[in-house]
N, C-alpha and C positions, 0 to 999 in steps of 0.2 A: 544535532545530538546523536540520532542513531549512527552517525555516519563515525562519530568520535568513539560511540558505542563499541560498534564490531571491531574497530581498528584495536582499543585498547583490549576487549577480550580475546580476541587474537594474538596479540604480543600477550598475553599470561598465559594462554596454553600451547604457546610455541607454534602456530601455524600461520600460513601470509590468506588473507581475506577474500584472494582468488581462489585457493585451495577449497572452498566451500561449495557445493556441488548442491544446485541446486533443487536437483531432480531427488535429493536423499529424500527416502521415504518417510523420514520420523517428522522431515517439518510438515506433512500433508496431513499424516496420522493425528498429531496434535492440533491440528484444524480443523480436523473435524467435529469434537468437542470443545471449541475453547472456549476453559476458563476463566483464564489470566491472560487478558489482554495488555495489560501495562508495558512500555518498552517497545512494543513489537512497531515497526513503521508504518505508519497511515494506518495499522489497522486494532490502534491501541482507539482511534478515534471512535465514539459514539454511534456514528453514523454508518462509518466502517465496518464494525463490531458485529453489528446486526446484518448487516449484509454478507461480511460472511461466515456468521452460524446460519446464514441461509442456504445460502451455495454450497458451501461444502467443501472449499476447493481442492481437488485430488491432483493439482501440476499447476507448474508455473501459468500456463496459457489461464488457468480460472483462477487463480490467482490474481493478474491483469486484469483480468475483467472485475474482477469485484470493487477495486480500485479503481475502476474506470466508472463502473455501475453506482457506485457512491457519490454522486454528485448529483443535485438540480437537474431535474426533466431526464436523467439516466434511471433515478429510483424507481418511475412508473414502469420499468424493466427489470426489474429483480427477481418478478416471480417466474416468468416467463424464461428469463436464463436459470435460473434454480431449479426449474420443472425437466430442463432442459440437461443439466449438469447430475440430476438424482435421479431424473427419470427416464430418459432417455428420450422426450419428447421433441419434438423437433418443430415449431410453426411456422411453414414458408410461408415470404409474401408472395411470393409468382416463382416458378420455377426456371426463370430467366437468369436470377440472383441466387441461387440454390447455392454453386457451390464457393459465393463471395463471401454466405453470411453461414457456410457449413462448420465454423468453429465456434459460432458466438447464438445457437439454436436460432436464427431466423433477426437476430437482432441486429443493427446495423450500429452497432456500437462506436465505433473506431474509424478517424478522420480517413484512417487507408482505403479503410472496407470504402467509402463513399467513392474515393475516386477511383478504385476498381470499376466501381458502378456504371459511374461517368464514364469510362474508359471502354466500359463495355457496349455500353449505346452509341459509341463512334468517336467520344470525344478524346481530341489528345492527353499524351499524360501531362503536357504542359499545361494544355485548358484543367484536368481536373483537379492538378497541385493549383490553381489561380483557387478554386472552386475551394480549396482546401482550406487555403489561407483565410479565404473569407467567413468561412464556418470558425475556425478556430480562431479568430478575431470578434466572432459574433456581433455582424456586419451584417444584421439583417434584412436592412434597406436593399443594401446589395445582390444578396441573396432571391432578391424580388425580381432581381433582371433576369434571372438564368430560366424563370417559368417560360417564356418565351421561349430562348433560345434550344429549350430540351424537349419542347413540342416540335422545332424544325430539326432536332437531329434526328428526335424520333420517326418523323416524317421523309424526310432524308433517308433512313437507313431501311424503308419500309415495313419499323416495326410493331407490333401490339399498341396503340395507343393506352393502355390500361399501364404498360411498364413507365412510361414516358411518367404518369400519374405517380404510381407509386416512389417513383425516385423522387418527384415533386415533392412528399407527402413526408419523405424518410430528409430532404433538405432542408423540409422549412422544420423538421423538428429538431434536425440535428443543432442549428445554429443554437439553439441554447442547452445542447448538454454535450455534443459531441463531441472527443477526447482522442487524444496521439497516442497512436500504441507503441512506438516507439519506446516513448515518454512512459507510460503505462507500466511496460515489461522492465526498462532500468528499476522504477518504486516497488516492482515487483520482486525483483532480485534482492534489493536492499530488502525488504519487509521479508523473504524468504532466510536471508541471510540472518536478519533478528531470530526470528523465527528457529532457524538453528540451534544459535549459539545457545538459545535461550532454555533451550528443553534436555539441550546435550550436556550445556555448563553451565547450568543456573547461580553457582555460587558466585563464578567470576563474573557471570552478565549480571546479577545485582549486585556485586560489590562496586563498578564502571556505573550503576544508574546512579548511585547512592554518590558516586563520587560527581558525578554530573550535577546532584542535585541544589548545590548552591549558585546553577547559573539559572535554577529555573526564579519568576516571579515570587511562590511561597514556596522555599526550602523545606519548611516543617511541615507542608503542608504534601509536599510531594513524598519527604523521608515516610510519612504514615503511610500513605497510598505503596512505597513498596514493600515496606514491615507488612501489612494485611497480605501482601501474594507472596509473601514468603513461606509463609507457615503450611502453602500447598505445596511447597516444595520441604518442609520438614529443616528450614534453613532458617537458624535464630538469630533476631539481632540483638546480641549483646548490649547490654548498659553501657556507658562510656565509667574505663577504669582509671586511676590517676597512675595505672603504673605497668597497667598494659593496653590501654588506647594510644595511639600515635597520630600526628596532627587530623591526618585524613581516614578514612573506614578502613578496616586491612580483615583479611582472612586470617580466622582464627579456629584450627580445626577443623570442625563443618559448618560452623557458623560464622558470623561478621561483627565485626567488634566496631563500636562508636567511636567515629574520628572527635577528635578534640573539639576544633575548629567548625565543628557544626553542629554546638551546644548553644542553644541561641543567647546572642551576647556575649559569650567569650571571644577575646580581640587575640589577634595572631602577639602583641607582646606577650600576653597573659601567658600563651601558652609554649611561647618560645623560654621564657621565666620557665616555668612548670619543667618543660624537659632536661633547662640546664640544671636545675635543683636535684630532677631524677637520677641524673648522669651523676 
């Protein structure tokens, strides 16, 4: 949906959906208070939501992270990156990892950050993409073999046994929340990208929801949900008229005028009748 989203608000106000610059200051600005989550991607979610009116996010990079941080065994890290993102707080685990974990305040969020890690203690980038996969498969069993082997790299490379431990300590927990930042930064961009369109050209971004909203499960139940975060936007939805509504929602003015065909129980005859009579 969001993806159908931006394309079509894009084609109504004439610009292509790479054009959209992600660094612009107004979608951070509007993050920092938000309101009106509806629409926005991943972070319309409940879980989402709250994580980032905690954060705060001021750039794409926290942005990623909140999106990452919202999931199972990530959220025990929210505060901690938010202390980090407002406060400028920083909690290393050893200053071995300082400058692996220097974007994410000490947190080892991101399947990359890990095999940095790994990569850093001796192991190749081959061994720690193996080491990747199996976190990001959450492949825990698996994950049991490597206690060994990161005691003999550590031993091997004659260093700090305490590091050896905490890379131990940051692998068995990562297997159940750890996340691709790759993957991360794309939901990032699309969700900045919402984000945009949404605060710059609210009238066209909900006129595309409202139009989306007969693929969702309850229609009438989603059209309420965006009528309510309209009115923050000073953006009326019109009654549906028998002689200026048009099958589907259209711009009218400054407002949005009720498509036909999403009057519950009116059939596409009915209303194909209805416009020939109009005409």
């Amino acid at each position: 949906r969001a993806v159908s989203v931006v394309d079509d608000v894009c084609k109504q106000i004439g610009i292509h959906p790479h054009e959209i610059d992600y660094n612009n200051p107004s979608i951070y600005q509007n993050l920092q208070d938000l309101r009106s989550p509806h629409g926005l991607f991943q972070i319309e979610a409940e879980t989402n939501y709250r994580v980032c009116q905690k954060v705060k996010p001021k750039n794409l990079e926290e942005l990623s992270a909140v999106l990452a941080l919202a999931r199972p065994g990530a959220l025990a890290f929210v505060d901690q990156y938010s202390n980090f993102t407002n406060n400028d707080v920083y909690e290393a685990i050893h200053p071995f990892f300082d400058e692996i974990l220097s974007t994410t305040g000490g947190v080892a969020l991101y399947q990359e950050q890990l095999m940095k890690m790994a990569n850093e203690i001796g192991f190749t980038l081959d061994e720690a993409e193996i080491l990747r996969r199996i976190v990001g498969k959450k492949k825990i069993s698996e994950v049991r073999k490597w206690k060994k082997k990161i005691k003999d790299k550590i031993k091997e490379n004659n260093l700090d046994p305490e590091i050896g431990d905490i890379l131990w300590k940051i692998l068995e927990d990562s297997a159940s929340y750890s996340f691709n930042k790759s993957h991360s930064c794309c939901y990032a961009a699309l969700a900045a990208s919402t984000v945009y369109l949404k605060f710059n050209h609210p009238k066209e971004f909900y006129l595309s929801l409202l139009k989306m909203a007969n693929n969702e499960p309850n229609p009438v139940r989603e059209i309420s949900k965006i009528h309510k975060e309209m009115d923050l936007f000073n953006i009326k939805l019109l009654p549906p008229h028998l002689i200026k509504s048009e099958n589907d929602f259209n711009i009218e003015g400054d407002d949005i005028r009720f498509g036909l065909l999403s009057i519950k129980g009116i059939s596409d005859k009915s209303v194909d009748k209805l416009i020939q009579f109009r005409g």
